[in-house]
C-alpha positions as CSV (number, residue, x, y, z in Angstrom):
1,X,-1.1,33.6,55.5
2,X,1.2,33.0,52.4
3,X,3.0,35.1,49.7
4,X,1.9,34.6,46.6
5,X,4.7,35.0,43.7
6,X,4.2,34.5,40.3
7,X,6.8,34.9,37.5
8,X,4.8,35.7,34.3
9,X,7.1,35.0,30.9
10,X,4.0,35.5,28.2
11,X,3.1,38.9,28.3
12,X,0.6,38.2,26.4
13,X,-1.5,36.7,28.9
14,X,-1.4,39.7,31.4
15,X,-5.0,40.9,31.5
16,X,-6.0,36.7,31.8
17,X,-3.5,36.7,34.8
18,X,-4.7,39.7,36.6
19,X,-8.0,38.8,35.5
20,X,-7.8,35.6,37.2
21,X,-6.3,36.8,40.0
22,X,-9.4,39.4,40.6
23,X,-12.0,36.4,40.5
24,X,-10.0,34.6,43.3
25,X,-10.3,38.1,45.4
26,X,-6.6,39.3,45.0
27,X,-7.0,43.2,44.8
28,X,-3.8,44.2,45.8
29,X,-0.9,42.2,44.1
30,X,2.4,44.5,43.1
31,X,3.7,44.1,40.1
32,X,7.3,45.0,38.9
33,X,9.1,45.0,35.3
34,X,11.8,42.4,35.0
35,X,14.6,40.4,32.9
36,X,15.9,37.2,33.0
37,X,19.1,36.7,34.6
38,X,20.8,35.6,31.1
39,X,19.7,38.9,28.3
40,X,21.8,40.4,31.5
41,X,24.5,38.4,31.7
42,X,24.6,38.5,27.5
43,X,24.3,42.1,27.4
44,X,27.2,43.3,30.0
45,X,29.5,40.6,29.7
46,X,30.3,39.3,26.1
47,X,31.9,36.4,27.7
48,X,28.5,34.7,28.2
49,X,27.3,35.5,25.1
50,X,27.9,32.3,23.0
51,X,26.1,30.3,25.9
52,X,22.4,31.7,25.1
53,X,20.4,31.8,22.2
54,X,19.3,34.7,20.4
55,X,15.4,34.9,19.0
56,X,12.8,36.9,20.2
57,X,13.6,40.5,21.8
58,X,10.9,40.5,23.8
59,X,11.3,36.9,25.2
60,X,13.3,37.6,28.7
61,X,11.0,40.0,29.6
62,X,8.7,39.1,32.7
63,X,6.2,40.5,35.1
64,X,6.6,39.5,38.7
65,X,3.9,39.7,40.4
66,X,3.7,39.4,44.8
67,X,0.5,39.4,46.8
68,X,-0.3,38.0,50.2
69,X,-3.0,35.4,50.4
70,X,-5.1,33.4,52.9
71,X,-6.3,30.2,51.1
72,X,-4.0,28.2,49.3
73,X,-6.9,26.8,47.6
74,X,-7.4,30.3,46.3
75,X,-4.2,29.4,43.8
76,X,-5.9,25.9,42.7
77,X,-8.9,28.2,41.7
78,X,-6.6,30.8,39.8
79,X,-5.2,28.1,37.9
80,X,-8.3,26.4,37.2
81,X,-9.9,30.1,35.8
82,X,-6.5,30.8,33.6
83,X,-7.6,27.3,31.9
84,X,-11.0,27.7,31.5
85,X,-10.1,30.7,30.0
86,X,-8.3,29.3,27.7
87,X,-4.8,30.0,28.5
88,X,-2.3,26.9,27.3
89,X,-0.3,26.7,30.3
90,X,0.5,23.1,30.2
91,X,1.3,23.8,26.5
92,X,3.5,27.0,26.5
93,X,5.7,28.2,29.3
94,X,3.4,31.3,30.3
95,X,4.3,31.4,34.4
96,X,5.7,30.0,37.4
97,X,3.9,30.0,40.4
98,X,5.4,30.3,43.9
99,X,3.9,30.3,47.7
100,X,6.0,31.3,50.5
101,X,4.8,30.9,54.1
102,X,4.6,34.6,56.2
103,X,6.0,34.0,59.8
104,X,5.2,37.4,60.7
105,X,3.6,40.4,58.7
106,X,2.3,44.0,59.4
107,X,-0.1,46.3,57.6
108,X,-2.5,49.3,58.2
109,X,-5.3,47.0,57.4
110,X,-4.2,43.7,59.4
111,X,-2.1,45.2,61.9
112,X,0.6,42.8,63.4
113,X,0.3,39.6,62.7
114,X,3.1,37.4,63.9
């Protein structure tokens, strides 16, 4: 079993992503509001705010996104499904895309796995 972490930086391509991830069979993903590092960094200290770029206000907003999953393969399929949907994301940067092995997990419906 693996973690499944995805950093989404389009918003615009929420419903494809959660869409995606449905047709793969991931039902239970938590999702969570966040910010790049550097919009914080610009805000509270002035002293970094030379080093970024301004432009869009909405742009360092993210989703992340954390599910467990069995498969790997279920990924290459969630990838393949945000393409053929249409999404550009060798074109634009839209996500990142992480898997993190579980050693040892618990959970009402799995009970102790470890």
């Amino acid at each position: 079993m693996d973690l499944l972490i995805i950093s989404l930086s389009d918003l615009d391509y929420k419903e494809d992503v959660f869409l995606a991830l449905q047709s793969v069979g991931i039902q239970t993903a938590s999702v969570w509001d966040a910010k790049n590092l550097n919009r914080s960094l610009e805000s509270e200290f002035s002293l970094f705010s030379g080093f970024f770029s301004g432009g869009d206000a909405h742009k360092d907003e993210r989703l992340i996104i954390l599910s467990h999953i069995n498969k790997k393969d279920d990924t290459k399929e969630f990838i393949s499904n945000l393409e053929a949907a249409g999404v550009p994301l060798k074109k634009k940067d839209i996500l990142s895309m992480y898997i993190v092995p579980i050693s040892t997990m618990f959970s009402q419906e799995t009970g102790y796995i470890g």
